[in-house]
Every structure is written in structure tokens, then in C-alpha cells.
C-alpha positions as CSV (number, residue, x, y, z in Angstrom):
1,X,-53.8,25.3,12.3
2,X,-49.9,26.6,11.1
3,X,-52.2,29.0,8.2
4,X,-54.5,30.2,11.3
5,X,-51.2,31.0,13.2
6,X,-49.8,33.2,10.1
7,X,-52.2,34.4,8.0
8,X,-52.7,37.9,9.7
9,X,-49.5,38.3,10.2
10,X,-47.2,40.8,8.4
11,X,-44.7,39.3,5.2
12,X,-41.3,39.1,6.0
13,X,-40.0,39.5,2.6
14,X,-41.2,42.4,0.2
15,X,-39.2,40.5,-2.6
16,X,-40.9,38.8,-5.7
17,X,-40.1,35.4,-6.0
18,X,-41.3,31.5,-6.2
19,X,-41.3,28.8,-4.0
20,X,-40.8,25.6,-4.6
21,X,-42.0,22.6,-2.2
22,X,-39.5,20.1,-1.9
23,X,-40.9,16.1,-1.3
24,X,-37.7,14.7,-0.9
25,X,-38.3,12.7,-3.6
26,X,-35.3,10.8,-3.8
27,X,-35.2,10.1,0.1
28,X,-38.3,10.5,1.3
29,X,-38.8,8.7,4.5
30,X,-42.0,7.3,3.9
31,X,-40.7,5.3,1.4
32,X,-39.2,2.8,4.2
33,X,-42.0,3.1,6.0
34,X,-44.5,1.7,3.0
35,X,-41.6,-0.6,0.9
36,X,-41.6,2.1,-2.3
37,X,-38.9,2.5,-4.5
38,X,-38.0,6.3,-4.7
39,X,-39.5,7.4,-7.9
40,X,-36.2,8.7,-9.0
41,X,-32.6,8.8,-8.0
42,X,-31.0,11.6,-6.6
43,X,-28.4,11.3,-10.1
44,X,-31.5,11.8,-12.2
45,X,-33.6,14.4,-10.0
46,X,-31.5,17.1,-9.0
47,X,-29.5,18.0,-12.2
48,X,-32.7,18.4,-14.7
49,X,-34.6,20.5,-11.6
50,X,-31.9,23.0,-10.9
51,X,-31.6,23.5,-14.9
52,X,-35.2,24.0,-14.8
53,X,-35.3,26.8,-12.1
54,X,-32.6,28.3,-13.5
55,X,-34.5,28.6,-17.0
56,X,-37.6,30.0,-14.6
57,X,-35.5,32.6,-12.8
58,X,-34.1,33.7,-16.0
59,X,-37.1,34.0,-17.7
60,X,-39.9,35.1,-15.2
61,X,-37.3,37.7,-13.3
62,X,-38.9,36.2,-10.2
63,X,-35.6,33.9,-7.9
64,X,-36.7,30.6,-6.4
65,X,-37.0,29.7,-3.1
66,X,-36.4,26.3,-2.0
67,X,-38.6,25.0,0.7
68,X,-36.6,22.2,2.1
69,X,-39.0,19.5,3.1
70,X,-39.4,19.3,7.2
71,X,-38.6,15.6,7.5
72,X,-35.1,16.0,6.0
73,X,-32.5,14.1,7.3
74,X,-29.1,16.8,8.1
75,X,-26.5,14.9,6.3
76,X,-29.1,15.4,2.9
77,X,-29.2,18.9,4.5
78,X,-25.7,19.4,4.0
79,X,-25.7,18.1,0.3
80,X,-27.9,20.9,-0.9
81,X,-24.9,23.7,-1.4
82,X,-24.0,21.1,-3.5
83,X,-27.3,19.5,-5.4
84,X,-28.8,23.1,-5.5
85,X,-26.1,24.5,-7.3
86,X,-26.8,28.6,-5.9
87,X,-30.6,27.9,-5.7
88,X,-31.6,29.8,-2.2
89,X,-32.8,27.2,0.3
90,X,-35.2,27.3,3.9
91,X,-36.5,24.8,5.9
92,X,-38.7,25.0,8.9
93,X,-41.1,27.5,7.3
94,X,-42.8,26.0,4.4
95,X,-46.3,28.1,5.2
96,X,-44.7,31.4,5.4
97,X,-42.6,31.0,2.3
98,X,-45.7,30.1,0.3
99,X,-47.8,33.2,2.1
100,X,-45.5,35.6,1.0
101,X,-44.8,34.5,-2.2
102,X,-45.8,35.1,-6.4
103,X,-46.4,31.3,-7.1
104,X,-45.6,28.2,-5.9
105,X,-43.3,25.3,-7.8
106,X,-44.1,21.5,-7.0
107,X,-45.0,17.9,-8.0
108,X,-47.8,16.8,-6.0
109,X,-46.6,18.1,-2.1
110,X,-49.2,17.9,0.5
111,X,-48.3,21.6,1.5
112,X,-50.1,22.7,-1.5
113,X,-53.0,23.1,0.6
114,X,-50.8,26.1,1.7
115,X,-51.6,27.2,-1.7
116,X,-54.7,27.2,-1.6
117,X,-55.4,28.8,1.8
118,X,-53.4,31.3,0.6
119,X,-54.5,31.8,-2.9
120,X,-51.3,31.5,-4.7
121,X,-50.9,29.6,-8.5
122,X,-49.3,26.6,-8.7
123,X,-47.4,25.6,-11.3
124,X,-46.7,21.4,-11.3
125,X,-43.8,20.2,-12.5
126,X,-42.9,16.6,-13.8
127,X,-39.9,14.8,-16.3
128,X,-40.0,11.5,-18.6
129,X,-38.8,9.8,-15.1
130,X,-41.0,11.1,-12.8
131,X,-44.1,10.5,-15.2
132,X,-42.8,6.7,-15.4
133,X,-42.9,6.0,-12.1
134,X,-45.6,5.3,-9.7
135,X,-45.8,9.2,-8.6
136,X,-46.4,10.8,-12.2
137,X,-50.4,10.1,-12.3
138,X,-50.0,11.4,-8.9
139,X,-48.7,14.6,-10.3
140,X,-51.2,14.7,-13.0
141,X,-54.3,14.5,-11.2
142,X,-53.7,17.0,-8.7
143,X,-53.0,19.2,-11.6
144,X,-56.7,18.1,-13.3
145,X,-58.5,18.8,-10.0
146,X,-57.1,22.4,-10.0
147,X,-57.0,23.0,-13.5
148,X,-53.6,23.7,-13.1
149,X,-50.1,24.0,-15.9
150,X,-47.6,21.4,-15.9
151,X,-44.5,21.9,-17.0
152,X,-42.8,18.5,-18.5
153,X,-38.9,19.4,-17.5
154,X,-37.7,17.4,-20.2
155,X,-39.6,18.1,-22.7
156,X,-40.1,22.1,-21.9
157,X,-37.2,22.8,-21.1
158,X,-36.7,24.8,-24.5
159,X,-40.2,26.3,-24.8
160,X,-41.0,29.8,-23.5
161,X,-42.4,30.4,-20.3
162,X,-45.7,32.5,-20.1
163,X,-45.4,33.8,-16.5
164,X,-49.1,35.1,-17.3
165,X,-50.8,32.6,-18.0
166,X,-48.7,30.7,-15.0
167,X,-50.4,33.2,-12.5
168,X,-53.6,32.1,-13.5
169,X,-55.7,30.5,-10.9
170,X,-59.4,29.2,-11.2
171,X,-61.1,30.0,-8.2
172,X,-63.9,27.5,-8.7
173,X,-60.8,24.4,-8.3
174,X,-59.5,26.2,-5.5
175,X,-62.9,26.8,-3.5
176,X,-63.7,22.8,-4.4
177,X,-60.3,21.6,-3.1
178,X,-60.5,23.6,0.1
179,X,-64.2,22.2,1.1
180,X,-63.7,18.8,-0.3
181,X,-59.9,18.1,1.3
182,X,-59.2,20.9,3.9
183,X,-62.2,22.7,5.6
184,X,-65.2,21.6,5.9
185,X,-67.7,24.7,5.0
186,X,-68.9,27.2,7.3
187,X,-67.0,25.4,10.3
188,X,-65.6,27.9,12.5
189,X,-62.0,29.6,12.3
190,X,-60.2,28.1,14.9
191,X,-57.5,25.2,15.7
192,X,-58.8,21.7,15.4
193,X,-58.2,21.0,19.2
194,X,-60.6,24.1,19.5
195,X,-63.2,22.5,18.0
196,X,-62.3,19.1,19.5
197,X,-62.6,20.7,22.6
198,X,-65.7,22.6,22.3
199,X,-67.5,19.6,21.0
200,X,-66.6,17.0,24.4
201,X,-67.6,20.4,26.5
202,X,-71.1,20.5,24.8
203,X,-71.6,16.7,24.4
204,X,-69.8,14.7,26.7
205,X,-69.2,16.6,29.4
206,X,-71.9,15.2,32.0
207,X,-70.2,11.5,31.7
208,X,-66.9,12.7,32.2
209,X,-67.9,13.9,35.3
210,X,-69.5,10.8,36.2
């Protein structure tokens, strides 16, 4: 429904640059909710990614965006100045930031299905820390389904990047992943309540009356 709302709209930003979806993976508030130990400490996370998109600025000419994720408490909010160390950050508008972007940064975020509406390559990142914990096959897999490069931050972080072969995207994955977890084919265009709607109309509208 948020991609209907956008996608005819006009970009905001005529800049080149990347965006990165943040999972708040050392504070994530799901992790109360289901009892799971943060995959990795804030000590461990933020220092290796911030060297790492440094290292992709540099080398792709292309500054990172930081897509804050929406369910971010405001006193981590206020820690980013600090964690981020001069890496540009935004919250609230995750799907517009991915629109109007050259490629898209992550581990394994849900909004990648912004990705994919949009048609934009995705480049999946993981370390030694991340690939140890429970959220590293996580990582992984999503990257199999879509054919997609990861990027070990530890262990790349000296290799060149190829911002070519980074763009590439394979349209079969993309097509697969948007029938199989996003939109069913050949269904209509429209918000879900649209459709919800439409259907008690057609179907059940006689026994509501009743």
C-alpha cells in the first residue's frame, strides 16, 4: 500500500547515492517480544558498519543514506550523531529513500520488498558475528533466493568493490520473490482494504444486510 501511494510520484532527490535499511539489530524490539538475544552488541555492530560504508562511499562515489528503522526508540535516535560517525541518517521514509535511490544496503530487512517493487539491487551485507548468530542463515538465504552479493565486512573489508557487478539484478529472483511473498499475480493495483472491501461487497453483502 505505502509503494502504491509513491510510486508515481516525482523523486525528491536527483543525487546518486545508497541506502541502507537499518534492523535495529542491536535493539530491535522484537527481541523482548520473542526472548532473542540481539545477534550482536551495539560495541560490535556499529564500528565495523560505519568502516564499511565509509570504504563503499569512497570507492563507489555514490554517499549512503541511512534509513533509520521506524520502530526506533528516540534516546537510540539521539545516539546516531554519535554511532554513525558523519553517515547521513532519515527516518520515517524508508520507501522513498529506496525509490529514489542507486542500490540498496542491508542484512535481511523486511523493507527489501521495497526493493523489489522498485527494482533496485541489493547488496547484503554480513560479519564473522553476525554469521555466528542465529540471524546469519537468515542473511544468507535471502541472498540465495535473489541471487544476490554479500559482502562479509570482516573479511572484505580490504577487497575491491565492483560497483558493476553490485548493480546487477536478476529479474527472474525478483519477479519470483514478488509473486511468491508480495503480490499475488494479476491481482488488481489497489490498497488491500480495496480489495477487502470489494470482496465483502460482492460476497457477503446480502447477510450483512440481514
Amino acid at each position: 500500500d505505502i509503494y502504491l501511494g509513491i510510486k508515481n510520484k516525482p523523486v525528491s532527490n536527483n543525487n546518486s547515492y545508497a541506502v541502507f535499511l537499518d534492523e535495529g539489530m542491536s535493539y530491535h524490539s522484537d527481541y523482548f517480544i520473542f526472548n532473542l538475544k540481539p545477534p550482536v552488541s551495539e560495541e560490535e555492530y556499529y564500528p565495523l558498519l560505519v568502516q564499511f560504508l565509509n570504504k563503499f562511499e569512497m570507492e563507489t562515489k555514490l554517499s549512503v543514506l541511512f534509513a533509520i528503522h521506524p520502530k526506533t526508540p528516540n534516546h537510540i535516535i539521539e545516539k546516531f550523531p554519535n554511532l554513525l560517525q558523519g553517515i547521513k541518517y532519515q527516518i520515517g521514509n524508508t520507501a522513498e529513500l529506496v525509490r529514489d535511490s542507486n542500490v540498496v544496503l542491508l542484512h535481511q530487512s523486511t523493507s527489501f520488498s521495497f526493493a523489489v517493487l522498485f527494482n533496485k539491487p541489493a547488496v547484503f551485507l554480513t560479519s564473522n558475528k553476525l554469521r555466528n548468530s542465529w540471524i546469519g542463515p537468515r542473511i544468507d538465504n535471502l541472498a540465495k533466493i535473489m541471487n544476490g552479493k554479500v559482502i562479509n565486512m570482516n573479511n572484505d573489508l580490504n577487497k575491491p568493490l565492483d560497483l558493476h557487478n553490485l548493480l546487477k539484478i536478476d529479474a527472474n529472483k525478483y519477479k519470483n520473490y514478488l509473486d511468491q511473498y508480495i503480490k499475488v499475480p494479476n491481482s488488481p493495483d489497489i490498497p488491500l482494504w480495496e480489495i477487502f472491501t470489494d470482496f465483502i461487497k460482492k460476497n457477503h453483502s446480502k447477510s450483512i444486510i440481514k
